[in-house]
Wavefront OBJ file of the C-alpha trace (Angstrom):
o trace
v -28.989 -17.717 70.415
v -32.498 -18.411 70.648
v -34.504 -18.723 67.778
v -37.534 -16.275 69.493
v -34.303 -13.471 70.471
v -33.597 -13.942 66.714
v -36.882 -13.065 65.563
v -37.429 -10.697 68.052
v -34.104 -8.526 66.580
v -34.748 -9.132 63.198
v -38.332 -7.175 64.130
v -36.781 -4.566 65.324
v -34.508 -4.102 62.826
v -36.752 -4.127 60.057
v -39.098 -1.886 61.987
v -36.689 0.609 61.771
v -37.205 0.898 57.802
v -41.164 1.522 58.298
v -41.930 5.136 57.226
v -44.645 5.258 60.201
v -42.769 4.780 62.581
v -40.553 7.615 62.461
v -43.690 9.524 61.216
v -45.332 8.631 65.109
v -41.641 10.330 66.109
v -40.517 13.457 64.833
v -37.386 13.507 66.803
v -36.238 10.289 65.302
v -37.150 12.117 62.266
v -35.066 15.482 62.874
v -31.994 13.290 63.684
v -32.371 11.188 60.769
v -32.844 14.416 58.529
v -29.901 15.170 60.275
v -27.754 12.861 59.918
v -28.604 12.038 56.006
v -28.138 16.003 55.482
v -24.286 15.702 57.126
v -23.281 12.348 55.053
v -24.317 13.819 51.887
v -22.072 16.886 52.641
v -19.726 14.263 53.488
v -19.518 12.470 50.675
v -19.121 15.760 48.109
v -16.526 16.887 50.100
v -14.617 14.064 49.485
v -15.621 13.526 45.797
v -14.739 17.618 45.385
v -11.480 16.896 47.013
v -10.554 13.522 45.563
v -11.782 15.469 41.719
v -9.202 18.506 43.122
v -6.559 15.983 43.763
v -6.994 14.282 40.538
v -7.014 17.751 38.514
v -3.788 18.649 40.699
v -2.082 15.339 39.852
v -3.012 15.479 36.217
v -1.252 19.211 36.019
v 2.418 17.317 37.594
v 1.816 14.753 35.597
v 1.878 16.944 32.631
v 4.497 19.092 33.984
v 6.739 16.415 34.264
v 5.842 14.797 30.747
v 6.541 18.588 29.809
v 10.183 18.640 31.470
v 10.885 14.988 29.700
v 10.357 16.308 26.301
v 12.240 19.198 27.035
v 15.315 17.142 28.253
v 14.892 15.377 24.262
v 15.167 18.454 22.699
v 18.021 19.554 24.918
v 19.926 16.121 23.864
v 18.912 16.474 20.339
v 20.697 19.871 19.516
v 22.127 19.962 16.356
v 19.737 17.324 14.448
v 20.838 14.491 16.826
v 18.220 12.171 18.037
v 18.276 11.881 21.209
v 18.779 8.817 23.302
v 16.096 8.639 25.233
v 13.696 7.242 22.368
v 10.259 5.550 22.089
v 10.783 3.136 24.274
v 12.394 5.296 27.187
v 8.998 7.750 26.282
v 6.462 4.761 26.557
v 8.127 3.904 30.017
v 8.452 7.516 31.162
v 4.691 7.975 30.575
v 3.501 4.905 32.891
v 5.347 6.390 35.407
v 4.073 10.044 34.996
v 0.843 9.558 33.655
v -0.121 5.767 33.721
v -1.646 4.467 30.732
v -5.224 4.225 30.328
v -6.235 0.363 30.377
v -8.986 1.141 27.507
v -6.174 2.773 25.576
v -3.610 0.313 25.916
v -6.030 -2.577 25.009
v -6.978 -0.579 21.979
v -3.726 0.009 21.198
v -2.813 -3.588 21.500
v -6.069 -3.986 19.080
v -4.428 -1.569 16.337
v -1.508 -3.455 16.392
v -2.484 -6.898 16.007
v -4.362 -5.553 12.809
v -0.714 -4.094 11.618
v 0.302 -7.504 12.292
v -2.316 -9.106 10.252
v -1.436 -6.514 7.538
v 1.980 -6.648 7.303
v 2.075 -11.125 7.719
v -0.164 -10.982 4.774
v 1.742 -8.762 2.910
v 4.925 -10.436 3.812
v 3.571 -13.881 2.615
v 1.965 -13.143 -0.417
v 3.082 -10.233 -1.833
v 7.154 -9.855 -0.445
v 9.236 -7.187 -1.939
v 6.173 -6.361 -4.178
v 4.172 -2.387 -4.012
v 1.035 -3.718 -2.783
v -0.905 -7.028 -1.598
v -3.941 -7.865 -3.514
v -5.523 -9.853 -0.335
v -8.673 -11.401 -2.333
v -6.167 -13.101 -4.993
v -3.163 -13.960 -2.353
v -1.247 -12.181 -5.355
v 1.131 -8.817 -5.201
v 1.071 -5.884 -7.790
v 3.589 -3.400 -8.597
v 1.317 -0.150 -8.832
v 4.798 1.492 -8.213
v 7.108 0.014 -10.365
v 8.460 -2.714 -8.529
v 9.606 -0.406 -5.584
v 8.515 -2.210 -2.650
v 5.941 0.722 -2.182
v 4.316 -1.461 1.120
v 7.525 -2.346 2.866
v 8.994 1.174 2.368
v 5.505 2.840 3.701
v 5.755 0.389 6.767
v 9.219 1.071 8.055
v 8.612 3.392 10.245
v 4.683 1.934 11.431
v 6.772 -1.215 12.525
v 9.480 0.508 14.391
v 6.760 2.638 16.295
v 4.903 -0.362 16.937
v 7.800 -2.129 18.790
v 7.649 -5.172 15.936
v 11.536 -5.618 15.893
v 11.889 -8.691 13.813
v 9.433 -7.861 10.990
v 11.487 -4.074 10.903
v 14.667 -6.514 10.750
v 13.503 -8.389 8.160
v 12.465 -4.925 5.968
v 15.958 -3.448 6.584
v 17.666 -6.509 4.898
v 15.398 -6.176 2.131
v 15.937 -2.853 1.638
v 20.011 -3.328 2.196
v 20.344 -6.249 -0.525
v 16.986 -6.142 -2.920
v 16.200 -2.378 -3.180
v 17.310 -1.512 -6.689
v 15.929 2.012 -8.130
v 17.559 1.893 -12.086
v 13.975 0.602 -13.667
v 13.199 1.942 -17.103
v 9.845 3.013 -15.525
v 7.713 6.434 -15.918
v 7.576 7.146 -11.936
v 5.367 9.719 -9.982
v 7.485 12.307 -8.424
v 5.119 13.078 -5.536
v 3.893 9.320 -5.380
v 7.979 8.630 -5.061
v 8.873 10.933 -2.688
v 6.138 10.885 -0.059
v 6.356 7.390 -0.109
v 9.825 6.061 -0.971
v 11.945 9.022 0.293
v 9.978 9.955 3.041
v 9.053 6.243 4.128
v 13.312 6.108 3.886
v 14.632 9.241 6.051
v 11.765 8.262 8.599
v 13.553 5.055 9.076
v 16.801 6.401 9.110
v 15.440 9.301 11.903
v 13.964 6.271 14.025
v 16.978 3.686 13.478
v 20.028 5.718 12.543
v 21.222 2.918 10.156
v 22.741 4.542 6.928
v 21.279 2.329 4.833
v 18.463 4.210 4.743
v 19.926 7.709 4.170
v 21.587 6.300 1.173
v 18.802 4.587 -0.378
v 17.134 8.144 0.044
v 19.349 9.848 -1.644
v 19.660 7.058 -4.375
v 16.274 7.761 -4.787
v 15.734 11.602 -4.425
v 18.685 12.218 -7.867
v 16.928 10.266 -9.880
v 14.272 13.032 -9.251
v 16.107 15.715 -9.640
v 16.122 16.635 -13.458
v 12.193 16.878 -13.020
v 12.644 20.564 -11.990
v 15.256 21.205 -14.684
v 12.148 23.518 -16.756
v 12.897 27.226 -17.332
v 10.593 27.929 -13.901
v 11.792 25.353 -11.937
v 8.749 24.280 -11.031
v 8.856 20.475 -11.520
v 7.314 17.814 -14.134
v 5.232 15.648 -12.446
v 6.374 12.262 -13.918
v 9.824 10.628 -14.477
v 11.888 7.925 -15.907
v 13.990 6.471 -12.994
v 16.445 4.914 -15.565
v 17.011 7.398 -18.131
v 15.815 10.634 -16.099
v 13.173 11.961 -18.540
v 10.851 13.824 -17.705
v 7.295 15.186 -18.620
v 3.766 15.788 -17.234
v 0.786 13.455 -18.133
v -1.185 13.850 -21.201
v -4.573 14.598 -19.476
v -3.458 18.055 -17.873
v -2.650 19.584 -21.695
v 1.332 19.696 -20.330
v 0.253 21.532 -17.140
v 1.862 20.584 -13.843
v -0.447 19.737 -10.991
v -0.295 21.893 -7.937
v -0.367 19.087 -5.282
v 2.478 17.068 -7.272
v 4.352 20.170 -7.167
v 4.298 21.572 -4.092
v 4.593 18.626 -1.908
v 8.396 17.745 -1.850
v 9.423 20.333 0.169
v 9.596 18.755 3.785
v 11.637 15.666 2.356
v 13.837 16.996 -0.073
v 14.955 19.747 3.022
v 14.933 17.278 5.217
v 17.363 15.131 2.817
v 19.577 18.452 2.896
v 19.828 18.628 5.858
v 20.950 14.884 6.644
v 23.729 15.034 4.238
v 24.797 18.487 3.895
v 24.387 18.990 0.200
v 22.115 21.712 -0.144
v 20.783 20.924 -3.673
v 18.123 18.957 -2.586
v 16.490 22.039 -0.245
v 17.410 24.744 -3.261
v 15.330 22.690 -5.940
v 12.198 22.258 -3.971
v 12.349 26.128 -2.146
v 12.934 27.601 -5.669
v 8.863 26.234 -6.340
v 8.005 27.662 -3.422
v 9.677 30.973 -4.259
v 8.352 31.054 -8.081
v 4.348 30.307 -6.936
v 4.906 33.540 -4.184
v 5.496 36.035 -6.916
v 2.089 36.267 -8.001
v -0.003 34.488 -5.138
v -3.077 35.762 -4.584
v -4.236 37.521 -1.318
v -6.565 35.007 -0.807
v -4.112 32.100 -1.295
v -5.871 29.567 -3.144
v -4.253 28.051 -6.280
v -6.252 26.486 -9.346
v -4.518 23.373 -9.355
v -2.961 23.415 -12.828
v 0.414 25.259 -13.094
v 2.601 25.956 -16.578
v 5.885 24.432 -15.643
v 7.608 27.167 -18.472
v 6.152 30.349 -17.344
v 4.800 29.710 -14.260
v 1.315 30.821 -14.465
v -1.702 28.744 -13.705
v -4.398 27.589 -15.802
v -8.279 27.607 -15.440
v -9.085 24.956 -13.328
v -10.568 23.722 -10.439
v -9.510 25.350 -6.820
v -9.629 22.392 -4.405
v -8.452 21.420 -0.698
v -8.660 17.598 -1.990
v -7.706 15.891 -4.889
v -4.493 17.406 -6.350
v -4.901 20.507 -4.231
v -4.758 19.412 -1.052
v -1.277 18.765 0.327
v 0.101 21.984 -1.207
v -1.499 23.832 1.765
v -0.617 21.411 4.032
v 3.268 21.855 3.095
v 3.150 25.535 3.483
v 2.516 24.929 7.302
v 4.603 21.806 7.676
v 7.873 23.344 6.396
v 7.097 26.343 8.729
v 6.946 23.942 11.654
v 9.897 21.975 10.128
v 12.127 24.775 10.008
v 11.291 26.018 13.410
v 9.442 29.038 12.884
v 11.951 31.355 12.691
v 12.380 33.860 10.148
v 14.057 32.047 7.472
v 10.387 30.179 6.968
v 7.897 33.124 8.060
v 7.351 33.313 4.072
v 5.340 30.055 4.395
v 3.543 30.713 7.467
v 2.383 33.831 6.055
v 1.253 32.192 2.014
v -0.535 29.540 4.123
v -2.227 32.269 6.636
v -3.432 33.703 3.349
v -4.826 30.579 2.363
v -6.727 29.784 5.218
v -8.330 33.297 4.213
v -8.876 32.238 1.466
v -10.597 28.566 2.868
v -13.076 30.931 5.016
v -14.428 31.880 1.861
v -15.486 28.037 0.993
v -17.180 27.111 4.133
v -20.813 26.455 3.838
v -22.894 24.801 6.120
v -25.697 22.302 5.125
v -29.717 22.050 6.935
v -31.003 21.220 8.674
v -28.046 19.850 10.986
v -25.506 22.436 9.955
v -22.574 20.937 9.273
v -19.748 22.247 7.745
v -18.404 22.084 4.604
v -15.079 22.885 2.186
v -16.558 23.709 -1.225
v -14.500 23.229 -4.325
v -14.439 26.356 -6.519
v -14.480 26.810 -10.270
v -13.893 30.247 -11.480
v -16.178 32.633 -9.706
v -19.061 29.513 -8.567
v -18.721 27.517 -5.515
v -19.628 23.626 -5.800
v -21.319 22.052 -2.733
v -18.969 18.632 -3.070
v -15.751 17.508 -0.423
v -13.577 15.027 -1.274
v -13.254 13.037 2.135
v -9.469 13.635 0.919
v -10.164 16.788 2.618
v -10.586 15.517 5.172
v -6.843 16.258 6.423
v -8.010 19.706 6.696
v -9.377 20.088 10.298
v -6.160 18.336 11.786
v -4.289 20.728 9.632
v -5.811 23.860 10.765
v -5.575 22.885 14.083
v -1.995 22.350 14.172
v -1.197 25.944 12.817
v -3.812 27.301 15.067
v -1.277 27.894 17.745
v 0.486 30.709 15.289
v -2.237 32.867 15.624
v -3.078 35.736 18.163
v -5.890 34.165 20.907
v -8.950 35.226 19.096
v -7.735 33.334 15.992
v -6.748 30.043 17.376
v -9.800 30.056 18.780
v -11.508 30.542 15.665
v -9.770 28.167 13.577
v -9.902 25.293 16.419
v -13.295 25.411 16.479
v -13.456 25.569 12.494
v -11.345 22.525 12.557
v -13.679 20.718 15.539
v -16.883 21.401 13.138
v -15.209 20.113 10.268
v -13.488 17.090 11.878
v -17.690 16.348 13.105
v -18.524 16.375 9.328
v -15.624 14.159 8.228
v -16.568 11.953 11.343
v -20.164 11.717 9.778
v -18.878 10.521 6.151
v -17.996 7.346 7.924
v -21.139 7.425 10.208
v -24.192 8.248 7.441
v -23.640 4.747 5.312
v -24.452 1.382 6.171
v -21.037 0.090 6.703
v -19.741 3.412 8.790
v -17.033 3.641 6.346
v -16.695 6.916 4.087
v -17.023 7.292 0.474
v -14.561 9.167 -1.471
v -16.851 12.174 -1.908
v -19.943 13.761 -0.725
v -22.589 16.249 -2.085
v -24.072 18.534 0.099
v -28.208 19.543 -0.740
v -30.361 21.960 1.081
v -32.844 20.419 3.489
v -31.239 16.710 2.838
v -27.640 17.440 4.644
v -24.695 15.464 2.895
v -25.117 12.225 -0.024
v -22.559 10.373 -0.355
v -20.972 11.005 -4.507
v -18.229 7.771 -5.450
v -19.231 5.346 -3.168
v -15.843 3.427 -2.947
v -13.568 3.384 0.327
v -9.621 2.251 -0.405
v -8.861 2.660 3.621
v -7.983 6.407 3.606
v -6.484 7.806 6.407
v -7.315 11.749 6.385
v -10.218 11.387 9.112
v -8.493 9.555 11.376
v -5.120 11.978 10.491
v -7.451 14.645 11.621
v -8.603 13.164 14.732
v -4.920 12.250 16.179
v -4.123 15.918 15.973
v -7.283 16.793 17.659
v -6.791 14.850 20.570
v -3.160 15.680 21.041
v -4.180 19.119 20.841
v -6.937 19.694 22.944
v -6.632 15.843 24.778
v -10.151 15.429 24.456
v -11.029 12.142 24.202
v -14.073 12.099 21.918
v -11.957 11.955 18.893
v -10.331 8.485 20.192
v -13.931 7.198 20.251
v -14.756 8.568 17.110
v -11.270 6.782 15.940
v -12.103 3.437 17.584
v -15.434 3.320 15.679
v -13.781 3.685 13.051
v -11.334 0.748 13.247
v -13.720 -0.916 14.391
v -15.804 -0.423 11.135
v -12.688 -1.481 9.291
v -12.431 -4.524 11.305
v -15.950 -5.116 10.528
v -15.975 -4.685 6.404
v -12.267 -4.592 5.243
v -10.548 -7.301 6.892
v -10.275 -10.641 5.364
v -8.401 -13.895 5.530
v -5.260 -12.484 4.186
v -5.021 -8.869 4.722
v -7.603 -5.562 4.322
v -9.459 -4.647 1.443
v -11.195 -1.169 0.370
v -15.078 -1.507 -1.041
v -15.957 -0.913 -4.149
v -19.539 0.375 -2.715
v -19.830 1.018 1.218
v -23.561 0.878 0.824
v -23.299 -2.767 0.108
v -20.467 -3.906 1.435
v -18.760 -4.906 -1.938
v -14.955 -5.643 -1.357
v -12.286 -4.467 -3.931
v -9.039 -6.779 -3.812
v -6.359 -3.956 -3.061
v -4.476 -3.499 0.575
v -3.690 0.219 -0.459
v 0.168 0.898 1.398
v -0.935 4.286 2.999
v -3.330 1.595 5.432
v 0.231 0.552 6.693
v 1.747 3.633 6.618
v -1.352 6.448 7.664
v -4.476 4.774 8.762
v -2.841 2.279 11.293
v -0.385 4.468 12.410
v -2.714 7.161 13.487
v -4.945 4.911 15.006
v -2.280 3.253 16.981
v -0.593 7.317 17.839
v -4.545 8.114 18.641
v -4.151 5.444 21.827
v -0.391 5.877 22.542
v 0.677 8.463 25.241
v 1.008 12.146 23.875
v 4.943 11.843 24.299
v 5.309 9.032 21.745
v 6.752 11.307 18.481
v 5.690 14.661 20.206
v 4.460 17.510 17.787
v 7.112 20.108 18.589
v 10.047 17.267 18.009
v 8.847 15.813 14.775
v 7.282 16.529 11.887
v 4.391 14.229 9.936
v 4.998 14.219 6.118
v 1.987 13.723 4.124
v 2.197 9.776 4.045
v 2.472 9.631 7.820
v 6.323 9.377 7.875
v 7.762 11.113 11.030
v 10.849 13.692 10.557
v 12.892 14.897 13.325
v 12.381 18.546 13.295
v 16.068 19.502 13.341
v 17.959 23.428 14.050
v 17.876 25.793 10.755
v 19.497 29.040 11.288
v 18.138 32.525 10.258
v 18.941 32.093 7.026
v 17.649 28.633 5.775
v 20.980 27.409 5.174
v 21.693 23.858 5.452
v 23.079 22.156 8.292
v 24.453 18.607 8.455
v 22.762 16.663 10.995
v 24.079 13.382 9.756
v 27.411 13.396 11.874
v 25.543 13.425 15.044
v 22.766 11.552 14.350
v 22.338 8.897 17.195
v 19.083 6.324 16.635
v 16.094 6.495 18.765
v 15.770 3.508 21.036
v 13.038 1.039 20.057
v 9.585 0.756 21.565
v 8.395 -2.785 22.887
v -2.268 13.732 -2.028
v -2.825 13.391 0.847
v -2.752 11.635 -2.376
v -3.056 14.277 -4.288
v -2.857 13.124 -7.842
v -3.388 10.012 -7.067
v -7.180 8.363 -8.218
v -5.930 4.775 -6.960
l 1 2 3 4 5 6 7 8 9 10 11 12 13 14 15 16 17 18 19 20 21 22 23 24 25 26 27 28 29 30 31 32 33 34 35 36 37 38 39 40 41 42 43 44 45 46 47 48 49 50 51 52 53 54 55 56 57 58 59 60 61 62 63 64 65 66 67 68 69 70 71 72 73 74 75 76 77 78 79 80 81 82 83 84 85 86 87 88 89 90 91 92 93 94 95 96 97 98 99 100 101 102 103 104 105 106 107 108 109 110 111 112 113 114 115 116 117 118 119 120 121 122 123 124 125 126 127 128 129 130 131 132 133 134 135 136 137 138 139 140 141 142 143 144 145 146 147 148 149 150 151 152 153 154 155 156 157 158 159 160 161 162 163 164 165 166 167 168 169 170 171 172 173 174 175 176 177 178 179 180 181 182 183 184 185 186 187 188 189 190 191 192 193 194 195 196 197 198 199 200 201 202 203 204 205 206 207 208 209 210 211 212 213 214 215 216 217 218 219 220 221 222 223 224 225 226 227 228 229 230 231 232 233 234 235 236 237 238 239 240 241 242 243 244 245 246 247 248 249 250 251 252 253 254 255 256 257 258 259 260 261 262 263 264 265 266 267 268 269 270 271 272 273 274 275 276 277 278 279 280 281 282 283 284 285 286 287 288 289 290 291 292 293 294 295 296 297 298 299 300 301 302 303 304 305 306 307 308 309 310 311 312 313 314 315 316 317 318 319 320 321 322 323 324 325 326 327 328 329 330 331 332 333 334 335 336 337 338 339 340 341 342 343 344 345 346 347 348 349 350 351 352 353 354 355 356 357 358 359 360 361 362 363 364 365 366 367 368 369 370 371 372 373 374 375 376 377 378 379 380 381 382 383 384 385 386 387 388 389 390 391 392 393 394 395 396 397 398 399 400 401 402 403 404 405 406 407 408 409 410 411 412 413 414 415 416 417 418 419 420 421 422 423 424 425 426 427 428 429 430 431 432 433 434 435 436 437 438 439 440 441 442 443 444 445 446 447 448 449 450 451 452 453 454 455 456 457 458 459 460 461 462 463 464 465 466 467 468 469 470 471 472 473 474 475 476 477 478 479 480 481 482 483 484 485 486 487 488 489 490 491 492 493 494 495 496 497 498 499 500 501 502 503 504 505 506 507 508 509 510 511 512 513 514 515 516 517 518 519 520 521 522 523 524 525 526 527 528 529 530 531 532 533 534 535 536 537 538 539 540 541 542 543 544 545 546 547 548 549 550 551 552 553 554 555 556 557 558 559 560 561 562 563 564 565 566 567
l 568 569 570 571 572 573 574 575
């Protein structure tokens, strides 16, 4: 062509685009009007259909998910676990529901930290409690029980890293030896060491573990020999002696005390012997005699008569995982009748919890105060923190109005508990905050040791109401972590997140809580489902198993089939 007939078409085309000339012709005009007016309707047709279609899809996608987990539960009658495990879910749900790519990369992201964790741990600190990452060295805060490895059974298995769990198992087989002439923690012990074991054996099925939990669990057992039966706090794995620390004038600490229930039942139930299930209940049964209509506990208890002393009323430090029992052991035992009693103590208690909410100005957020005697103090440990994902998951039992009212507690308290980590320099929490009028929350003890109640709180959120603001709020928060706590040869707390400081400990709860949440906060909803298992307080998974009307024991051990593998609170504890 011509380079004037080029020209000459390029003019007209571009003459097209000048606003005067459809100004000098008002029909061109009207069709144009026209024409833009019938594309636009167009185009939201389609996006209202293709956002119809996507809505439709996501309700058989979920529907189908729903039927899956319902097929588990079927297979797992009788406290079997069923075939079809973590791997078989993780497969399922790409082909239902496919993965998000941003969650699957930040899943990948959570468990090359684990990785990183555990190889440090492995190399410098094998078969000891905990890595001290700064000195290369390990420390046995524990008593020599292999606190980390224990913790991370059951993060490993989840995570798909096969040769590391291996490697663990053998350990545990040949090296795990429980006769030390040491003065143990009885709730330290058993949400760590017997839960971290009967997670492990609900996951694997080997019988290794069962029997190192039981190992474990009667050396523990003459702490509730006391004329109540409500427990000592501290014993003597060797000789079996027990007695409660000097600082709480021979008092028993609520948290310590109430917060063996889901694993010693859950030991019961594996083997059939129901002594385990009758020792822990019995504590249960003794504090419901005289509990108070509001159902909060001062969190010092007299082992011999049963009463409790002044002292502090708390949902954190040595408080805190009390409450959180009385719902888990309700959801444990199915809610039927045989457990209503602790539905209805920890109903009472969230009564009670309404009566500690304050809210701070000018950007109102809320608050659990601590209460001593008849005064409220404006101070939350972020060890609270475990709160909103608690209250949330017992929302459900409530009549609508309710549930709604406690979700939303739980959403505005999950916001403040997001903003411990977001109102200091490094985005990481301190332990505790102080709450002022007109100057919103301070931050109290300014150290971090990689506590896991936020993020706890957040994984139930977003498997409960699947909104995905709470994985954001998660990701910052790893990637804070990333940011201030990693190091050469593991993770490290702060000693001041203002600064930055580091401390030199790699607590075990990061293994077993923080990076296990984070890494459940990316994975599909169907990966250790909330009506099929059961969280103890250190993050170990049980399988919720069948208990009849009457609490009594069932063995689930002879059908017990292993799930196939996928590719207070601390309460007492001041670490």
């Amino acid at each position: 062509m011509a380079r004037g007939n080029r020209s000459a078409i390029t003019s007209s085309k571009w003459r097209c685009l000048n606003p005067s000339y459809y100004l000098k012709r008002p029909k061109r005009l009207a069709l144009l009007f026209i024409g833009f007016v019938f594309l636009s309707f167009f185009v939201w047709d389609r996006q209202t259909l293709l956002r119809e279609h996507q809505i439709e899809v996501a309700e058989l996608r979920k529907e189908l998910t729903d039927l899956h987990n319902l097929l588990d539960v079927n297979s797992a009658q009788g406290g079997t676990v069923g075939k079809t495990g973590l791997e078989g879910k993780i497969t399922e749900s790409s082909k239902d529901a496919p993965d998000d790519p941003i969650d699957t990369q930040r899943r990948e992201k959570v468990k090359e930290a684990m990785l990183h964790a555990w190889g440090s741990y492995e190399k410098y600190a094998w078969g000891q409690d905990e890595l001290q990452p700064q000195s290369k060295s390990g420390v046995n805060s524990f008593g020599g029980l292999g606190a980390t490895l224990i913790d991370s059974l059951d993060t490993l298995y989840i995570m798909g890293l096969h040769e590391q769990f291996d490697k663990a198992k053998e350990w545990v087989a040949t090296s795990l030896d429980f006769n030390k002439d040491y003065e143990a923690s009885v709730f330290e012990t058993t949400i760590r060491v017997v839960g971290g074991l009967l997670s492990a054996y609900d996951l694997s099925g080997d019988k290794v573990f069962l029997e190192k939990a039981r190992d474990i669990a009667d050396r523990l057992l003459p702490a509730w020999d006391t004329p109540t039966g409500i427990p000592y706090n501290i014993i003597n794995l060797a000789h079996g002696r027990a007695h409660n620390p000097g600082w709480t004038g021979g008092n028993s600490i609520l948290a310590d005390s109430g917060t063996e229930q889901v694993e010693f039942i859950a030991l019961s139930q594996r083997t059939g012997d129901p002594k385990y299930q009758q020792k822990v209940e019995n504590v249960i049964a003794q504090l419901n005699k005289t509990f108070p209509e509001d159902g909060l506990l001062p969190i010092y208890i007299n082992p011999k008569s049963g009463t409790t002393s002044y002292s502090p009323i708390t949902f954190g430090a040595m408080g805190d995982s009390f409450y959180e029992y009385l719902l888990k052991v309700w959801i444990q035992g199915n809610k039927t009748s045989a457990v209503k009693n602790y539905r209805d103590m920890w109903e009472k208690s969230m009564k009670g919890l309404l009566t500690l909410i304050r809210r701070t100005t000018p950007s109102s957020f809320a608050y659990i105060c601590e209460k001593n005697g008849g005064s409220l103090s404006d101070k939350m440990d972020e060890l609270a923190c475990f709160a909103p994902g608690m209250i949330a998951l017992g929302s459900s039992g409530y009549g609508p109005d309710e549930s709604q009212k406690f979700l939303s507690l739980a959403e505005e308290l999950a916001w403040t508990c997001y903003n411990f980590y977001q109102s200091t320099p490094t985005k990481l929490a301190g332990e505790n905050y102080f709450f002022h009028s007109g100057q919103d929350m301070s931050v109290g003890t300014s150290w971090n040791i990689l506590r896991p109640e936020t993020v706890e709180s957040l994984f139930y959120l977003w498997r409960l109401t699947g909104n995905k603001t709470y994985q954001e709020w998660g990701w910052n928060i790893f990637q804070a972590f990333e940011k201030n706590s990693r190091v050469e040869s593991g993770y490290v707390g702060l000693k001041d997140v203002n600064t930055g400081v580091k401390d030199n400990m790699m607590q075990s709860f990061f293994l077993a809580e923080t990076l296990k949440y984070l890494y459940l906060l990316f994975s599909p909803s169907s990966v250790i489902p909330l009506d099929q298992w059961v969280f103890n307080t250190e993050a170990h998974p049980l399988r919720i198993v069948p208990r009849n009307e009457m609490g009594h024991v069932q063995n689930s051990n002879e059908k017990h089939k292993p799930l196939s593998r996928l590719g207070g609170r601390k309460g007492g504890r001041s670490d």
